[in-house]
C-alpha positions in Angstrom: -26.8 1.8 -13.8 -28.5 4.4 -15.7 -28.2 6.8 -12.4 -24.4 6.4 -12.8 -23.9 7.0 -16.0 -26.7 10.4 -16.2 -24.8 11.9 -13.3 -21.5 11.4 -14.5 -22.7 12.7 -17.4 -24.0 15.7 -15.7 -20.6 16.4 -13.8 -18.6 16.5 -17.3 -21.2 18.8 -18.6 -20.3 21.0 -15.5 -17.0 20.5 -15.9 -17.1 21.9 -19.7 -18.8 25.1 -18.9 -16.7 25.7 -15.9 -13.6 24.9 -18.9 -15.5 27.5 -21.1 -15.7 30.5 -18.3 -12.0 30.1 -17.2 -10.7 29.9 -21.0 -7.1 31.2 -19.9 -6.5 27.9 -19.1 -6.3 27.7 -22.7 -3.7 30.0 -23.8 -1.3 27.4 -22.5 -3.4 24.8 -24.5 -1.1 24.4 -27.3 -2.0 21.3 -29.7 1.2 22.2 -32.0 3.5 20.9 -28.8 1.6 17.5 -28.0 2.5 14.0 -29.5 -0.7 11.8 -28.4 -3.5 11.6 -26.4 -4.8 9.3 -23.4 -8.8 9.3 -23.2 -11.5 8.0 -21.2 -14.9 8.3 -22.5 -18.2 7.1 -21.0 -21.2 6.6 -23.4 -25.3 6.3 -24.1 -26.6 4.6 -27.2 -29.3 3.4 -28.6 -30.3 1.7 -31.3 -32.2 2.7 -34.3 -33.8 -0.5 -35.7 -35.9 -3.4 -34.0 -36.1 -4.4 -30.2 -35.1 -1.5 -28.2 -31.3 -1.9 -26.7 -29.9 0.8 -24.6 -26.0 0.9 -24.5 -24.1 2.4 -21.2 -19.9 2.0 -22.3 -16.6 3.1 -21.3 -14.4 3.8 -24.0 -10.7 4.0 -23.0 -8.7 5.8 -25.9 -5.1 6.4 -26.7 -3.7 8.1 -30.1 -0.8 9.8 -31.9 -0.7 12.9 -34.0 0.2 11.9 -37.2 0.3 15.5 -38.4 0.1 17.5 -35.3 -2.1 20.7 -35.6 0.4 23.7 -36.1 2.6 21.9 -38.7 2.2 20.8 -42.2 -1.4 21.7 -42.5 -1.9 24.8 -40.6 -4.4 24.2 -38.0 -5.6 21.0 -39.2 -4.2 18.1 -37.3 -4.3 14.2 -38.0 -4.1 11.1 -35.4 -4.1 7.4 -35.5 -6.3 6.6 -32.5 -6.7 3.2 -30.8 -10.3 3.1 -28.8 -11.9 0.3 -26.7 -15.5 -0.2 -25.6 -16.8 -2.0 -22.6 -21.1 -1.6 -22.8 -23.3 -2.7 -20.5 -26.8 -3.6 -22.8 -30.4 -3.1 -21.4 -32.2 -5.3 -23.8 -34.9 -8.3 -23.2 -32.1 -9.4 -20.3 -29.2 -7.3 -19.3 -25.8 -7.8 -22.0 -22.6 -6.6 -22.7 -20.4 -5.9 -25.8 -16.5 -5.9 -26.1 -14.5 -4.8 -28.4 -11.5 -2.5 -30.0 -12.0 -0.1 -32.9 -8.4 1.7 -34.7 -9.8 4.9 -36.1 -8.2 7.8 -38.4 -9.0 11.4 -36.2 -9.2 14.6 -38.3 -9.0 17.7 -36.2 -9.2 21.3 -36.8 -8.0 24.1 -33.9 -10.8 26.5 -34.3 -9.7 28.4 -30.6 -6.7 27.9 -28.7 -9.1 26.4 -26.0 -11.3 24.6 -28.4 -10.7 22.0 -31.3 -13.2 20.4 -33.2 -12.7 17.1 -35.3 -14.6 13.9 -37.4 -13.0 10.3 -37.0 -14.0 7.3 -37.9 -13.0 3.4 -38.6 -14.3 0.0 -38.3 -13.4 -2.4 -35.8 -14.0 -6.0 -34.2 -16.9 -6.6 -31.2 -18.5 -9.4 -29.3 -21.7 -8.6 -28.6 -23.6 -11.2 -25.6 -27.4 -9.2 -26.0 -30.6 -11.6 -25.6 -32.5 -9.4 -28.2 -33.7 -10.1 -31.6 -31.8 -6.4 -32.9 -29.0 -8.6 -32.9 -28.0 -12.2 -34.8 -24.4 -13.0 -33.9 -22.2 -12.6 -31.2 -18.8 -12.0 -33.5 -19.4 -8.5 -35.2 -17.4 -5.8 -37.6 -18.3 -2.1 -36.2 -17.8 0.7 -39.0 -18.6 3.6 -37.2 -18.2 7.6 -37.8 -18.9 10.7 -35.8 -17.4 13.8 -34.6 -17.3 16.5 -31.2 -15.1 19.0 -29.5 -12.1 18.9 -26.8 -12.9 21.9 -24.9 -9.3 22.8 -23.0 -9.6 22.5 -19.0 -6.2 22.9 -17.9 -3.2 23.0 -20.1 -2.9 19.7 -21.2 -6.5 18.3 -20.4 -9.3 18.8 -22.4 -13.2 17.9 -22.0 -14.5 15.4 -25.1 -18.0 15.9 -26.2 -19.0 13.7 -29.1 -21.7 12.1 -31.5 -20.8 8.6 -33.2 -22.8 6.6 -35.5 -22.0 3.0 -35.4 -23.0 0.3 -37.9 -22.6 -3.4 -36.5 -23.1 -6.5 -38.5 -20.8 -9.5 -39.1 -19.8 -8.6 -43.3 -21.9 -11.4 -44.5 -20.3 -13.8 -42.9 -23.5 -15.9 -42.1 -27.1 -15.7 -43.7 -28.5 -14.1 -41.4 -26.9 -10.2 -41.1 -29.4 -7.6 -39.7 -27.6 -4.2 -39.1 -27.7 -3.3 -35.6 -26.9 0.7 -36.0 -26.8 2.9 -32.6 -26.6 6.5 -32.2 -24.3 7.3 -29.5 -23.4 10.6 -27.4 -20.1 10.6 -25.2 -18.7 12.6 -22.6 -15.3 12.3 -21.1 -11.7 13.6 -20.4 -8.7 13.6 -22.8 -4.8 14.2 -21.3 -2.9 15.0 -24.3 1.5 14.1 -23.7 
């Protein structure tokens, strides 16, 4: 699994710099004409606290520009973005986690081939991992982070991103330990 995910990771690395060395693709890269995005994100976390868990996930995205970049604000730009996460967990015994985050994207066009942006939300997971990193299997995920879209062909851009992401279940039971992962992401956005 980890041999899948490193080599796919590898190819949308490629793919970037390829992205950044034929940049006229991004004269025709304009943000202020699109109404949403479709994303598909793959993912490597790990946690930060207790037992070791490694996280491999997909994260299939769709948003819409609130305030699309060009407008109102200038270059700034402002979704509502819907984002789900399938992980595979490497803990004590293999795992998974499901679940569906709504998040509020803040983007900034910085080149007409390159945007950069923060978002960030909180959102519902189950988590099935045999380790003691985690209590519960019903959790709330705040998370926050932020990346580039790096324009590959006029309407497709290469994600690169950081996120920070705080699990836990709010209290909800005695026992609450925070399971926080750091996680990088690498994927494909077509923006409609």
């Amino acid at each position: 699994m980890r041999r899948f995910f490193s080599k796919w990771t590898m190819i949308l690395v490629v793919a970037a710099v390829l992205g950044l060395a034929g940049s006229a693709q991004g004269a025709n890269f304009a943000y202020s004409s699109f109404q949403g995005e479709w994303g598909l994100r793959f993912a490597y976390g790990k946690n930060i606290h207790k037992a070791s868990v490694r996280l491999y996930s997909i994260l299939p995205r769709w948003g819409i520009f609130l305030v699309r970049p060009g407008h109102q604000l200038g270059r700034l730009g402002i979704s509502f973005v819907l984002e789900g996460i399938l992980s595979i967990a490497d803990a004590e015994e293999t795992g998974f986690e499901l679940g569906i985050t709504p998040m509020l994207k803040v983007s900034y066009v910085l080149f007409p081939w390159l945007i950069a942006y923060v978002e960030g939300g909180a959102g519902l997971i189950t988590e099935s991992i045999n380790s003691p990193a985690l209590a519960h299997a019903f959790n709330f995920t705040p998370q926050v982070g932020g990346g580039v879209d790096i324009a590959l062909m006029p309407r497709l851009g290469m994600s690169l991103a950081y996120r920070f992401r705080h699990s836990s279940n709010a209290g909800i039971y005695k026992e609450n330990p925070a399971f926080d992962v750091n996680f990088f992401q690498a994927g494909l956005t077509y923006y409609y």
